[in-house]
LODO-523103 format. One record per residue (C-alpha): residue in three letters; x, y, z. Coordinates in pm, whole numbers, plus 50000, padded with zeros to 5 digits. Layout:
N
alaXYZ ...
end
This chain:
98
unk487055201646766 unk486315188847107 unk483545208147302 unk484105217247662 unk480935192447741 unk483245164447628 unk486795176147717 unk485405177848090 unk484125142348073 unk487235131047929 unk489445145848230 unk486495128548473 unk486715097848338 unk488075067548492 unk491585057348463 unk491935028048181 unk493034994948278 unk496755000448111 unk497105033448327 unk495845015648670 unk498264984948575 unk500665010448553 unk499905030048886 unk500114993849009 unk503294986548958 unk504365015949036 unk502965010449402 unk504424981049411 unk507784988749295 unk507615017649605 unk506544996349843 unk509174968749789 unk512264991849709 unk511795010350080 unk513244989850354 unk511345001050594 unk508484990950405 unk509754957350371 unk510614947950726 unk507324961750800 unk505354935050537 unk507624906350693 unk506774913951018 unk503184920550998 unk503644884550795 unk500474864050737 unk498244865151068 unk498664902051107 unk500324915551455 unk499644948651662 unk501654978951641 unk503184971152016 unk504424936551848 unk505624952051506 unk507434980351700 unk509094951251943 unk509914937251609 unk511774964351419 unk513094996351549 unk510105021951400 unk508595049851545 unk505405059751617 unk505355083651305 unk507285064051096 unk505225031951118 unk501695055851104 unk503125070350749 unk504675037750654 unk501625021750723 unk499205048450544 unk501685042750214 unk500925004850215 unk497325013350272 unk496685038049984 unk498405010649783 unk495744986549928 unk498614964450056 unk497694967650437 unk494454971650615 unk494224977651013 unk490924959751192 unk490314964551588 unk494284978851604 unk495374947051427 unk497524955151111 unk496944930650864 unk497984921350474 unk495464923450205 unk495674895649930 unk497484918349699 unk500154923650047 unk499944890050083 unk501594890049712 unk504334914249805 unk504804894650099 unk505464863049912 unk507854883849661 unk510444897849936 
end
């Protein structure tokens, strides 16, 4: 019988490395089957551009691109430094896979 103690420390615990390969690729699939999401990788590309040059780019709103952009983020795909969106390695990788 599992005690509390341990049932609680079980449901704290860290993911395991199958179940964060698996919210990987799940992040991954979702950012690469969105359109938007994809013009918004290919346009950011590899030197990283402002939002005033992605939105001259492709036709996104402000609130599109903010929620667009916070989805690539939480997927640690995008970072923004000094108002300058730019891929991580890992959206470097999507980048080189759309």
């Amino acid at each position: 019988m599992i005690e509390d103690d341990e049932l609680e420390e079980m449901m704290m615990a860290a993911p395991s490395a199958r179940e964060s390969k698996k919210k990987d690729h799940e992040m991954l699939n979702k950012a690469v089957s969105h359109p938007l999401r994809r013009n918004l990788v290919r346009s950011i590309g590899v030197f990283g551009k402002t939002k005033k040059e992605i939105q001259g780019e492709i036709d996104i709103d402000d609130a599109s691109l903010k929620y667009q952009a916070e989805f690539l983020m939480s997927g640690n795909f995008l970072k923004v430094e000094n108002d300058l969106y730019r891929l991580t390695d890992k959206g470097l990788d999507l980048l080189a896979n759309i």
